[in-house]
mmCIF file of the protein (N, C-alpha, C, O) and its ligand, coordinates in Angstrom:
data_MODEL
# 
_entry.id   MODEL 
# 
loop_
_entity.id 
_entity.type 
_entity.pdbx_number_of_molecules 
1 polymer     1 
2 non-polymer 1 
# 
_entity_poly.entity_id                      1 
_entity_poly.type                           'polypeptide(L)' 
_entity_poly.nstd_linkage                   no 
_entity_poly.nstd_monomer                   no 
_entity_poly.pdbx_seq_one_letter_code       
;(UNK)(UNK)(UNK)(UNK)(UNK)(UNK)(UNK)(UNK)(UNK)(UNK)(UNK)(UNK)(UNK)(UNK)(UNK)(UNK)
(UNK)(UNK)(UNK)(UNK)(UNK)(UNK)(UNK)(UNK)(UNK)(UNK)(UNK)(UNK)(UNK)(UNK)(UNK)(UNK)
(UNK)(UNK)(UNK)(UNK)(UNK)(UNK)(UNK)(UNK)(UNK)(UNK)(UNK)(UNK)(UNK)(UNK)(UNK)
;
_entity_poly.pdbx_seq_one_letter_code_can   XXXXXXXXXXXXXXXXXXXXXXXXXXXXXXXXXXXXXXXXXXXXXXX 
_entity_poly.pdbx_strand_id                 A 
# 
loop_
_entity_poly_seq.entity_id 
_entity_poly_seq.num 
_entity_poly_seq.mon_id 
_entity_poly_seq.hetero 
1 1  UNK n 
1 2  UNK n 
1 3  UNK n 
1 4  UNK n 
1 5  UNK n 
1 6  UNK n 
1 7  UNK n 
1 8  UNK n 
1 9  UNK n 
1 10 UNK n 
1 11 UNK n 
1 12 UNK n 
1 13 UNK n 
1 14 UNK n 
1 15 UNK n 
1 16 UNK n 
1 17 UNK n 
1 18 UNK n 
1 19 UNK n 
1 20 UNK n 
1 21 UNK n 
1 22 UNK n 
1 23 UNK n 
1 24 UNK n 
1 25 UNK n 
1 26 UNK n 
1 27 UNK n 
1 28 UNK n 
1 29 UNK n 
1 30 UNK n 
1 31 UNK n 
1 32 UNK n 
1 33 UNK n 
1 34 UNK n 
1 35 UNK n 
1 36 UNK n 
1 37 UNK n 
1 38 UNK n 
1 39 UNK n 
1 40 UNK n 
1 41 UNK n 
1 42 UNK n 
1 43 UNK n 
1 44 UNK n 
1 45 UNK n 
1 46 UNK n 
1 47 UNK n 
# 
loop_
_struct_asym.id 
_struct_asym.entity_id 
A 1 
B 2 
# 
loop_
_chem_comp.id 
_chem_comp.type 
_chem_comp.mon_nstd_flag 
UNK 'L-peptide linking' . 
ZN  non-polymer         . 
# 
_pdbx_entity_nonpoly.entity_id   2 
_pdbx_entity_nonpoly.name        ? 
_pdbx_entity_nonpoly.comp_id     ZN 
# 
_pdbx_nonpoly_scheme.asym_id         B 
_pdbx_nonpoly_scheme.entity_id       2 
_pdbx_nonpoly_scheme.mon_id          ZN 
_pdbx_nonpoly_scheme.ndb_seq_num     1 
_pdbx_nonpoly_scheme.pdb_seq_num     101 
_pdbx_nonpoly_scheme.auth_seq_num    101 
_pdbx_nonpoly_scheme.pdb_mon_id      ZN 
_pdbx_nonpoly_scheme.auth_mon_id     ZN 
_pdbx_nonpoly_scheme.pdb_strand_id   A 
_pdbx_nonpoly_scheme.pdb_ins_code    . 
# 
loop_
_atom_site.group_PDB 
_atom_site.id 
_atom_site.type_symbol 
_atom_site.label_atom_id 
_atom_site.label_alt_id 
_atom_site.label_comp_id 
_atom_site.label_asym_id 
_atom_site.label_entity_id 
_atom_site.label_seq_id 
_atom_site.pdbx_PDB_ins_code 
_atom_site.Cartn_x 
_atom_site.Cartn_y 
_atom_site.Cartn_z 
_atom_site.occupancy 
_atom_site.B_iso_or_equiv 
_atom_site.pdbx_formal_charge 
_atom_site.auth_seq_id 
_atom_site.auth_comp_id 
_atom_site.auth_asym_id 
_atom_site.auth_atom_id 
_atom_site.pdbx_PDB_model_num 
ATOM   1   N  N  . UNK A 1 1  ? -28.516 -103.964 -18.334 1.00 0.00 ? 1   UNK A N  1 
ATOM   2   C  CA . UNK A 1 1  ? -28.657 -102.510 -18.207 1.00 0.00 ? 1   UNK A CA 1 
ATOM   3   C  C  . UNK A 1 1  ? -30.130 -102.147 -17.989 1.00 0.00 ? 1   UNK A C  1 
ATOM   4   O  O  . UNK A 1 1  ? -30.981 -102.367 -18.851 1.00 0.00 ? 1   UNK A O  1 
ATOM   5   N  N  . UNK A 1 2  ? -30.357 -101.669 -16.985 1.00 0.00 ? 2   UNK A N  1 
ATOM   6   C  CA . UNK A 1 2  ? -31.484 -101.183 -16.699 1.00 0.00 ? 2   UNK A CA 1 
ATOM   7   C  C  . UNK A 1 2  ? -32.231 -100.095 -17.752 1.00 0.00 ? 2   UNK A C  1 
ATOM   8   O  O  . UNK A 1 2  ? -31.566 -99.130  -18.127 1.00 0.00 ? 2   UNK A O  1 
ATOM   9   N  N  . UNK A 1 3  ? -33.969 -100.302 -18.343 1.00 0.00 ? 3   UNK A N  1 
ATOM   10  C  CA . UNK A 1 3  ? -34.085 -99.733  -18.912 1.00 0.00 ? 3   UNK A CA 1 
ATOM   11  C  C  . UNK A 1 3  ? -35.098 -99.255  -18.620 1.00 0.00 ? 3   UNK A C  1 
ATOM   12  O  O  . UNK A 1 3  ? -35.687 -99.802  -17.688 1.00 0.00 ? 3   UNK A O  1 
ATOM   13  N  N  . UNK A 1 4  ? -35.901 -97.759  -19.418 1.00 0.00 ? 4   UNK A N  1 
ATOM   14  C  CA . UNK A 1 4  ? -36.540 -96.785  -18.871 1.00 0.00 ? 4   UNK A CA 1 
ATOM   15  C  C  . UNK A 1 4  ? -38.327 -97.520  -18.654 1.00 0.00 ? 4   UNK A C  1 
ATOM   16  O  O  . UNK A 1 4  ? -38.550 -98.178  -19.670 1.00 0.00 ? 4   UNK A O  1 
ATOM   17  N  N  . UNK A 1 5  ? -39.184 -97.562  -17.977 1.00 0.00 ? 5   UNK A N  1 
ATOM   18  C  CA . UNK A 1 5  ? -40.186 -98.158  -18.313 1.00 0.00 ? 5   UNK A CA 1 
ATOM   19  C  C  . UNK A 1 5  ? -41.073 -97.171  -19.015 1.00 0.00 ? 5   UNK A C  1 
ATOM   20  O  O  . UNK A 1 5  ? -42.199 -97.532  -19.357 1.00 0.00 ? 5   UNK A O  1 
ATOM   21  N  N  . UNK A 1 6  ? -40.721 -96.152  -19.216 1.00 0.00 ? 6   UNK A N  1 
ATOM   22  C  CA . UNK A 1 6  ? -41.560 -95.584  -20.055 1.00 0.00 ? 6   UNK A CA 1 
ATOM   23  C  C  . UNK A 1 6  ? -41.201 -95.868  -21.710 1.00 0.00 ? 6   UNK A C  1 
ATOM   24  O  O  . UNK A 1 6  ? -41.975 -96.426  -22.487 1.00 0.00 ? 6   UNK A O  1 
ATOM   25  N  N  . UNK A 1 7  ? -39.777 -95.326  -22.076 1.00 0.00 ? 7   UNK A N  1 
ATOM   26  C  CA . UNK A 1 7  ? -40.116 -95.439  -23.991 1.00 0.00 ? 7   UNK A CA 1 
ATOM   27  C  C  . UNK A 1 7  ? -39.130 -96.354  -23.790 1.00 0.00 ? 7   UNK A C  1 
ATOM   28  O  O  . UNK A 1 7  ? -38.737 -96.555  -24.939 1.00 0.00 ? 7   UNK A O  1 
ATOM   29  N  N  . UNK A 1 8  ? -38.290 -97.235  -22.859 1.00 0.00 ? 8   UNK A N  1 
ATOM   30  C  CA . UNK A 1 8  ? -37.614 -98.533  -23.168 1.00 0.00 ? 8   UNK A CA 1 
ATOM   31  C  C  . UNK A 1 8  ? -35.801 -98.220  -23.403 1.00 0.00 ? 8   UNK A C  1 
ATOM   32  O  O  . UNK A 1 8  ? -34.926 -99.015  -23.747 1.00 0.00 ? 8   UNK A O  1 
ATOM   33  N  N  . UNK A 1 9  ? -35.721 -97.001  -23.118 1.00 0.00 ? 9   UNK A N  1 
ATOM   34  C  CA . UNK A 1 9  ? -34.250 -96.696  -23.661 1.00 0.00 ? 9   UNK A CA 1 
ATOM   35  C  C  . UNK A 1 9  ? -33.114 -97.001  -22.743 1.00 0.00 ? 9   UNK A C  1 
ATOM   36  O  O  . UNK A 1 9  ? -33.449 -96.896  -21.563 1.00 0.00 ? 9   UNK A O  1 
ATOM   37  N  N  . UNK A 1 10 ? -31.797 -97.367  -22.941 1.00 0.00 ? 10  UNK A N  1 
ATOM   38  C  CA . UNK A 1 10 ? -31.599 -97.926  -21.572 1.00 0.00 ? 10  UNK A CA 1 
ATOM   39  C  C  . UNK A 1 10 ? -30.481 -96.761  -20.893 1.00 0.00 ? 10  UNK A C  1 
ATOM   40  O  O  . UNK A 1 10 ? -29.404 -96.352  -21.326 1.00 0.00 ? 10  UNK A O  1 
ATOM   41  N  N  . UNK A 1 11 ? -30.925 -96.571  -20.164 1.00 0.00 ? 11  UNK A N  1 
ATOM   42  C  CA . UNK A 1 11 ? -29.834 -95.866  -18.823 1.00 0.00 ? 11  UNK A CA 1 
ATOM   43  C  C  . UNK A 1 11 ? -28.268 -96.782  -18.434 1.00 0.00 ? 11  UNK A C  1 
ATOM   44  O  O  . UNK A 1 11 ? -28.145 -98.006  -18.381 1.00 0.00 ? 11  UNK A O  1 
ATOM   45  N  N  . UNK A 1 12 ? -27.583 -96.108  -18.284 1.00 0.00 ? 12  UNK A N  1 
ATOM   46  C  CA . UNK A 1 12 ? -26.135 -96.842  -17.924 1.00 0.00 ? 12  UNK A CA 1 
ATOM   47  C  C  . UNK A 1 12 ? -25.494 -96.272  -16.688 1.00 0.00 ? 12  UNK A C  1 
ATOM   48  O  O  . UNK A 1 12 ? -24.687 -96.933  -16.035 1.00 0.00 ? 12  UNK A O  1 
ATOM   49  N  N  . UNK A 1 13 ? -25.838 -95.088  -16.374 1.00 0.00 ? 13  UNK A N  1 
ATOM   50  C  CA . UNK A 1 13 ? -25.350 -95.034  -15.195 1.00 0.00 ? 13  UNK A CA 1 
ATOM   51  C  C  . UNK A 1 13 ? -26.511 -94.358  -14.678 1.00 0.00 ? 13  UNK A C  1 
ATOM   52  O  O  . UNK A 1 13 ? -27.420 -93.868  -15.349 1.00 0.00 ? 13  UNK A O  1 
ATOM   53  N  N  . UNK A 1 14 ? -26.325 -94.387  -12.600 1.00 0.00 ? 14  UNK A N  1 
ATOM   54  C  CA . UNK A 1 14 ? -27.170 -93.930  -12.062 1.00 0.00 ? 14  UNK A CA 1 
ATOM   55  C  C  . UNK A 1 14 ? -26.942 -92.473  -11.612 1.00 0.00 ? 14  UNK A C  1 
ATOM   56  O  O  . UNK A 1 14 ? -25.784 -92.110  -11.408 1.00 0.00 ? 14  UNK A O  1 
ATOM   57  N  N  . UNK A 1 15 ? -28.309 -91.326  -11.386 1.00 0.00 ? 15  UNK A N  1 
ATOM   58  C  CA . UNK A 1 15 ? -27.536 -90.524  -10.662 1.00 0.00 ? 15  UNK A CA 1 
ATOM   59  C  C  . UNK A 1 15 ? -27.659 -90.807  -9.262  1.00 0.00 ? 15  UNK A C  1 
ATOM   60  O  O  . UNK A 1 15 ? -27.459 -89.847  -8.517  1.00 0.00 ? 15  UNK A O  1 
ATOM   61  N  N  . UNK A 1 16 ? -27.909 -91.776  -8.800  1.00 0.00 ? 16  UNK A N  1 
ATOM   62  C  CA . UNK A 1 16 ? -27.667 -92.294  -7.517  1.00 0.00 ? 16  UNK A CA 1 
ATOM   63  C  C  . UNK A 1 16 ? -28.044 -93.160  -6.952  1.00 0.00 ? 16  UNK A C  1 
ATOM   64  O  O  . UNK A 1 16 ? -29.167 -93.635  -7.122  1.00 0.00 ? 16  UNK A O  1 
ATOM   65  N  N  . UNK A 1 17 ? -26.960 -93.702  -5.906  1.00 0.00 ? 17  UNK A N  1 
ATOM   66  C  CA . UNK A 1 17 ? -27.087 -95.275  -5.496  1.00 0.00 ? 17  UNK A CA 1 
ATOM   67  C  C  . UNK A 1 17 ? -27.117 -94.843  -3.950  1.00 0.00 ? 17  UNK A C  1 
ATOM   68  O  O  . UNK A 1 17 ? -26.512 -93.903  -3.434  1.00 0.00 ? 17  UNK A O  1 
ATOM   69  N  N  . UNK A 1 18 ? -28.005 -95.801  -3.323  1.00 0.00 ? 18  UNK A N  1 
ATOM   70  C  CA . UNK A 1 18 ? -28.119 -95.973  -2.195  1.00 0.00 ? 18  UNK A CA 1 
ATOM   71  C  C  . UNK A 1 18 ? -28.010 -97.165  -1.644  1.00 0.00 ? 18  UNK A C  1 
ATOM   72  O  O  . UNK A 1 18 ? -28.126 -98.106  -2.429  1.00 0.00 ? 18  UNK A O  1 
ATOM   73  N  N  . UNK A 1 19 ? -27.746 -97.514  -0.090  1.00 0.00 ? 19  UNK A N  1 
ATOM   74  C  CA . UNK A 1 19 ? -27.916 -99.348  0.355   1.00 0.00 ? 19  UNK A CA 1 
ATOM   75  C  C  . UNK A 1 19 ? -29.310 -98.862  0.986   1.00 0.00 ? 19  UNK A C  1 
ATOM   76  O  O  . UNK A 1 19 ? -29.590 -97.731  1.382   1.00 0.00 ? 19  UNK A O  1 
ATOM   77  N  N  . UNK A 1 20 ? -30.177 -100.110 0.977   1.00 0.00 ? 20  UNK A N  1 
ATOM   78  C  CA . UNK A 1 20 ? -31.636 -100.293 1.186   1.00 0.00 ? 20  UNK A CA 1 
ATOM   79  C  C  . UNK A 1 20 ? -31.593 -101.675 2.272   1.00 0.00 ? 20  UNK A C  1 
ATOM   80  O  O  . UNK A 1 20 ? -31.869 -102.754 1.749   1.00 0.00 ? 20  UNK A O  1 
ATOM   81  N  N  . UNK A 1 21 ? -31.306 -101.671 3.538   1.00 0.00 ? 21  UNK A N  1 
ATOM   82  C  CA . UNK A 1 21 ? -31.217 -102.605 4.457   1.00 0.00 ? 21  UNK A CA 1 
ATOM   83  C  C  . UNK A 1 21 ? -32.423 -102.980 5.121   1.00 0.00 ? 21  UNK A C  1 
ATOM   84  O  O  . UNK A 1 21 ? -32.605 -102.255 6.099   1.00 0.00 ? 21  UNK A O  1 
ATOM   85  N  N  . UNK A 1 22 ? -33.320 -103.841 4.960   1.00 0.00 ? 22  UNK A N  1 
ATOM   86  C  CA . UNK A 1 22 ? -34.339 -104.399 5.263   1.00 0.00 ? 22  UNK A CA 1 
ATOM   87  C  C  . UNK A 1 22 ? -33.606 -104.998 6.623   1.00 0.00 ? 22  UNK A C  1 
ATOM   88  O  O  . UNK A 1 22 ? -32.427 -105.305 6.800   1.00 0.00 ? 22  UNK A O  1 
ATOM   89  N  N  . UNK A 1 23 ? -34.807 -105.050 7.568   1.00 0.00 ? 23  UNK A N  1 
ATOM   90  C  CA . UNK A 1 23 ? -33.867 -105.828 8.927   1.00 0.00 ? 23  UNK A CA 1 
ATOM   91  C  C  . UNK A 1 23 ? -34.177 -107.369 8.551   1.00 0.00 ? 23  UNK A C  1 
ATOM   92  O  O  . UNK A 1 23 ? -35.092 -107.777 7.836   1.00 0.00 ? 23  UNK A O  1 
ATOM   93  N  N  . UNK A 1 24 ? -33.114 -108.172 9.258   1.00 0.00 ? 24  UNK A N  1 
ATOM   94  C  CA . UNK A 1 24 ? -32.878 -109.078 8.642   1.00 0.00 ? 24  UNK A CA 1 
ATOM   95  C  C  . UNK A 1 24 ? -32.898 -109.964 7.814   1.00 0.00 ? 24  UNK A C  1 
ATOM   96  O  O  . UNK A 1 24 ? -33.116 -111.175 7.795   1.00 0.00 ? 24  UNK A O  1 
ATOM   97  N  N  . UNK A 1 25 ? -32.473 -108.683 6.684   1.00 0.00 ? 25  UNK A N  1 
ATOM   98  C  CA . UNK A 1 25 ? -32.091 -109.180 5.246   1.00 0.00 ? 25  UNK A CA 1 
ATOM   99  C  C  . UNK A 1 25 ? -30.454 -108.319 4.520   1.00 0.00 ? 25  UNK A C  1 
ATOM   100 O  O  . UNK A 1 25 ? -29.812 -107.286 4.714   1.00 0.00 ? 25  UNK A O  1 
ATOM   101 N  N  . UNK A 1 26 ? -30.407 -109.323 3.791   1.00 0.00 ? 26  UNK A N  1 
ATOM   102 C  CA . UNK A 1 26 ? -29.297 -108.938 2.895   1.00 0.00 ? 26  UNK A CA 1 
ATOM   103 C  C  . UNK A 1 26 ? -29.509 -107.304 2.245   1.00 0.00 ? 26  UNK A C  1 
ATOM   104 O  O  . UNK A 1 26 ? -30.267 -107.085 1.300   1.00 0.00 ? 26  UNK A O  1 
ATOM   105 N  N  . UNK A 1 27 ? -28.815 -106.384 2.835   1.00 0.00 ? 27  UNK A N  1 
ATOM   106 C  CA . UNK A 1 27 ? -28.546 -105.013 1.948   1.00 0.00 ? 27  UNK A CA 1 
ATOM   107 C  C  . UNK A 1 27 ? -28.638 -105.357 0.497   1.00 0.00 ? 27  UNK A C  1 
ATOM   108 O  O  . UNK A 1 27 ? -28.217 -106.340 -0.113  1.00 0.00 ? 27  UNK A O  1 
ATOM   109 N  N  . UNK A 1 28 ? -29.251 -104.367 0.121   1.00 0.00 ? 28  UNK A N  1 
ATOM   110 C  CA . UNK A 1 28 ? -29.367 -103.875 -1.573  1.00 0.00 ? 28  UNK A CA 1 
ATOM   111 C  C  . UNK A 1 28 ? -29.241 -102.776 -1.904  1.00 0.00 ? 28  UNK A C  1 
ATOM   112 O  O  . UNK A 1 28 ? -29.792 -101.845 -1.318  1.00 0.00 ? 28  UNK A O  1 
ATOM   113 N  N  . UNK A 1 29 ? -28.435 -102.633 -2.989  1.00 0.00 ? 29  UNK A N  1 
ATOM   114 C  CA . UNK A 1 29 ? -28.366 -101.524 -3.785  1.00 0.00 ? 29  UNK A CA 1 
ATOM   115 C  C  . UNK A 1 29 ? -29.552 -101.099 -4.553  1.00 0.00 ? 29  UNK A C  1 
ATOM   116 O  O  . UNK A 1 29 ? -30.132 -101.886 -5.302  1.00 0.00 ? 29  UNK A O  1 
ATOM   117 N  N  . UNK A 1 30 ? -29.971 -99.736  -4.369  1.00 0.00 ? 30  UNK A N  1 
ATOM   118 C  CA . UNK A 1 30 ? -30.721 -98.902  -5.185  1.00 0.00 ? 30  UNK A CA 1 
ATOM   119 C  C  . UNK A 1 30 ? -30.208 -97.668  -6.245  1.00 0.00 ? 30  UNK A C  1 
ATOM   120 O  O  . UNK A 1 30 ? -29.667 -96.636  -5.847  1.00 0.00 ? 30  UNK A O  1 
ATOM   121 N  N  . UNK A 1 31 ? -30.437 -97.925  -7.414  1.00 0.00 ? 31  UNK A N  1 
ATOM   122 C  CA . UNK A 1 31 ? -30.166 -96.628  -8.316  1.00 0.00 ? 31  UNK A CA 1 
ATOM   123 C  C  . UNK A 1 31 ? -31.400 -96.209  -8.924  1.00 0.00 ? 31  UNK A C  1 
ATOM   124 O  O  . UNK A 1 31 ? -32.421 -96.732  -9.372  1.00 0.00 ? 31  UNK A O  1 
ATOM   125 N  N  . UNK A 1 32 ? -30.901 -95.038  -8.765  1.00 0.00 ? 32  UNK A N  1 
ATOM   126 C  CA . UNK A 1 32 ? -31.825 -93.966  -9.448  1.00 0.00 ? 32  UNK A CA 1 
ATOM   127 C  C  . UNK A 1 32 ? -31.428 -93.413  -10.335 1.00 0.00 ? 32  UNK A C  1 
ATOM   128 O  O  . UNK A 1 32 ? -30.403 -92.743  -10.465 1.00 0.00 ? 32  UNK A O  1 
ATOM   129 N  N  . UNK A 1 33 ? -32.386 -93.708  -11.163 1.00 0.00 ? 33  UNK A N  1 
ATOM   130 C  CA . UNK A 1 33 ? -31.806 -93.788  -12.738 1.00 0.00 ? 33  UNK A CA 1 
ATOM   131 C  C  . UNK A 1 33 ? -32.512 -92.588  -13.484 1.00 0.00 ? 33  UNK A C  1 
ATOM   132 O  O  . UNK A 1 33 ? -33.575 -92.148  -13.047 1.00 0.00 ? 33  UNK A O  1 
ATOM   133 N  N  . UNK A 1 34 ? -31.795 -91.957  -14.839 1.00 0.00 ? 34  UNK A N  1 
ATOM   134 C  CA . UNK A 1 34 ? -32.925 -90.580  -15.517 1.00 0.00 ? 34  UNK A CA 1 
ATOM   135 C  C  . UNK A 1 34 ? -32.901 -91.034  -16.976 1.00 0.00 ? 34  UNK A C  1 
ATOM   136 O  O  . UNK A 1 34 ? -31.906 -91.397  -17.603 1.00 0.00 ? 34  UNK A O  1 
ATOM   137 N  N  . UNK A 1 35 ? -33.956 -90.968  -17.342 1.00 0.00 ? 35  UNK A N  1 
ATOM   138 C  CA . UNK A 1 35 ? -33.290 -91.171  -18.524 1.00 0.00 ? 35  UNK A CA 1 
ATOM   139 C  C  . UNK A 1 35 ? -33.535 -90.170  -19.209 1.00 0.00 ? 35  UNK A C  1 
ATOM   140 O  O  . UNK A 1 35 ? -34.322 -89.250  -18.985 1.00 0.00 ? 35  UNK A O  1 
ATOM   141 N  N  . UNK A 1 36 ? -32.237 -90.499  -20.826 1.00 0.00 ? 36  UNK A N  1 
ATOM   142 C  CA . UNK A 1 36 ? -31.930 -89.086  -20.960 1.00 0.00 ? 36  UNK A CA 1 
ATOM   143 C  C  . UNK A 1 36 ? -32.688 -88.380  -22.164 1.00 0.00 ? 36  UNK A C  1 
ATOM   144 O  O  . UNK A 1 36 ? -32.415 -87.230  -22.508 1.00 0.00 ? 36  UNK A O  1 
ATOM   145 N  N  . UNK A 1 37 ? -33.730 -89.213  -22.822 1.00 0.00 ? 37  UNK A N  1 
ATOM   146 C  CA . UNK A 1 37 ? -34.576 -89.564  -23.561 1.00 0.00 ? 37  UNK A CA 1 
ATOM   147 C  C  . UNK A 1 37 ? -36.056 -88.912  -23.286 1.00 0.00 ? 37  UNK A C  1 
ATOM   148 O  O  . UNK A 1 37 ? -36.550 -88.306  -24.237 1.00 0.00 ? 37  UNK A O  1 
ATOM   149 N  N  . UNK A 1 38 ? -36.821 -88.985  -22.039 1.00 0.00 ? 38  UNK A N  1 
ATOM   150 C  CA . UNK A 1 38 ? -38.347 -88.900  -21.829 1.00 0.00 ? 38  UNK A CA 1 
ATOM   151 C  C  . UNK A 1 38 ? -37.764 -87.888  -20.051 1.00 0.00 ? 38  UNK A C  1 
ATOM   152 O  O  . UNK A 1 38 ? -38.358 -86.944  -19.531 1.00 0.00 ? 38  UNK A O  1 
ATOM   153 N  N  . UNK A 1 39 ? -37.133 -88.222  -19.815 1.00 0.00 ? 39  UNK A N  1 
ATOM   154 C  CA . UNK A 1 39 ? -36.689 -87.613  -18.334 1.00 0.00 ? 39  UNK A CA 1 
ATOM   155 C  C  . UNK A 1 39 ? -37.259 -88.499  -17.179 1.00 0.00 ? 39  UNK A C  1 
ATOM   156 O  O  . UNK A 1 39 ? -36.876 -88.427  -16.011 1.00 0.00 ? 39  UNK A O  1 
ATOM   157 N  N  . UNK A 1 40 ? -38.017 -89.164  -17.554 1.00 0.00 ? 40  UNK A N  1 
ATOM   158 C  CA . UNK A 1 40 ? -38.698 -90.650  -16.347 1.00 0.00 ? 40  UNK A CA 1 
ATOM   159 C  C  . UNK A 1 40 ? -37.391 -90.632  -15.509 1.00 0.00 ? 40  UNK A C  1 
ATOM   160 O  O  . UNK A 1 40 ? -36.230 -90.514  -15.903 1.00 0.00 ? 40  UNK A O  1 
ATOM   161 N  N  . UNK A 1 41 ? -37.937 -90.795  -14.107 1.00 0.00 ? 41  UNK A N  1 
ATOM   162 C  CA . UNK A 1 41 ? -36.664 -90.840  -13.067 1.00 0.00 ? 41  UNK A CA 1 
ATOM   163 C  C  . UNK A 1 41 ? -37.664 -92.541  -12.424 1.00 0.00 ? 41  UNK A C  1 
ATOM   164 O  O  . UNK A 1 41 ? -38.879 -92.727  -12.362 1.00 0.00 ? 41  UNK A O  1 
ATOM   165 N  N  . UNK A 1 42 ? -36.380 -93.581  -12.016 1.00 0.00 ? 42  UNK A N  1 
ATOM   166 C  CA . UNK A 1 42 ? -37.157 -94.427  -11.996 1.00 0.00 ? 42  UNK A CA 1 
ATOM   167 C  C  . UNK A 1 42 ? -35.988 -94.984  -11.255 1.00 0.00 ? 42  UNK A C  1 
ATOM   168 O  O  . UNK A 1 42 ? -34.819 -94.669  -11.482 1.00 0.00 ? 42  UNK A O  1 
ATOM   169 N  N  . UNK A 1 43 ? -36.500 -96.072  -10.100 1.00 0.00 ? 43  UNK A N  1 
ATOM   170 C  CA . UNK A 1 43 ? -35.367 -96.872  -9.220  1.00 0.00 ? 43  UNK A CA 1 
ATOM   171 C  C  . UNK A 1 43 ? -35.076 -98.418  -9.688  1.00 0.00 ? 43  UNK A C  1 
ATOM   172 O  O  . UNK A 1 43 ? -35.859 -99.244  -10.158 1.00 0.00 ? 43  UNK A O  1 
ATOM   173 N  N  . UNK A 1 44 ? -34.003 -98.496  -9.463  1.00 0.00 ? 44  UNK A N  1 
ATOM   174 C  CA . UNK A 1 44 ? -33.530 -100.538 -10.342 1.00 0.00 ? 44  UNK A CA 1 
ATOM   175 C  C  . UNK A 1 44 ? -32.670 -100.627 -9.033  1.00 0.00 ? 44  UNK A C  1 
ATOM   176 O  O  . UNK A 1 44 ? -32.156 -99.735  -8.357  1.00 0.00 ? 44  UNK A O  1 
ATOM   177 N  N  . UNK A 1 45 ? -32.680 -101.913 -8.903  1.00 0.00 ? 45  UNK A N  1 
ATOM   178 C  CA . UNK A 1 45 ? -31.701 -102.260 -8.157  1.00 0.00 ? 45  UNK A CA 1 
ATOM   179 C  C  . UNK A 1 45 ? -30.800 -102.734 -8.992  1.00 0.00 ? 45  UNK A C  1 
ATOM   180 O  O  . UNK A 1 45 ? -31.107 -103.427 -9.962  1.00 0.00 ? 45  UNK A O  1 
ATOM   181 N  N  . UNK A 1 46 ? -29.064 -102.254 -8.559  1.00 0.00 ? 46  UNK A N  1 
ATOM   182 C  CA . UNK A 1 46 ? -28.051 -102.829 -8.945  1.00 0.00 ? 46  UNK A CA 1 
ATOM   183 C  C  . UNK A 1 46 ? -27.463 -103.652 -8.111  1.00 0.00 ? 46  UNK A C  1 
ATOM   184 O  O  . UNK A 1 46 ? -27.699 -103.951 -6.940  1.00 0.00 ? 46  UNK A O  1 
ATOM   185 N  N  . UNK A 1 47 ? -26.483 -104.052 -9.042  1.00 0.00 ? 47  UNK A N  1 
ATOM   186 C  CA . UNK A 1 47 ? -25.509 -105.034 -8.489  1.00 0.00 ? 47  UNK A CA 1 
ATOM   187 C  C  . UNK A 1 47 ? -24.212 -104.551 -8.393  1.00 0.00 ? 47  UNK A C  1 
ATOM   188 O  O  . UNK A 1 47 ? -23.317 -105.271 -7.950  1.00 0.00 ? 47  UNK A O  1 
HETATM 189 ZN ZN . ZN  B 2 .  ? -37.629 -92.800  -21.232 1.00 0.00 2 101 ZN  A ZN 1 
# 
């Protein structure tokens, strides 16, 4: 579970995922994560 880098708390869901397609490379998922703690908005890649 992705967690906040500011006070460490962990986020569980994103408010949003995107695909991040590098040219020739494997697509990745991006979430954008809030947390609900400090409000830090911060990107993780999921799986
Ligand atoms: Zn935080």
């Amino acid at each position: 579970m992705p967690t906040c880098p500011k006070c460490g708390t962990e986020v569980s869901e994103p408010i949003k995922v995107w695909e991040l397609a590098p040219k020739g490379r494997k697509p990745v998922k991006i979430g954008l994560f809030k947390c609900p703690n400090c409000g830090t908005t911060f990107r993780k890649g999921v799986k």
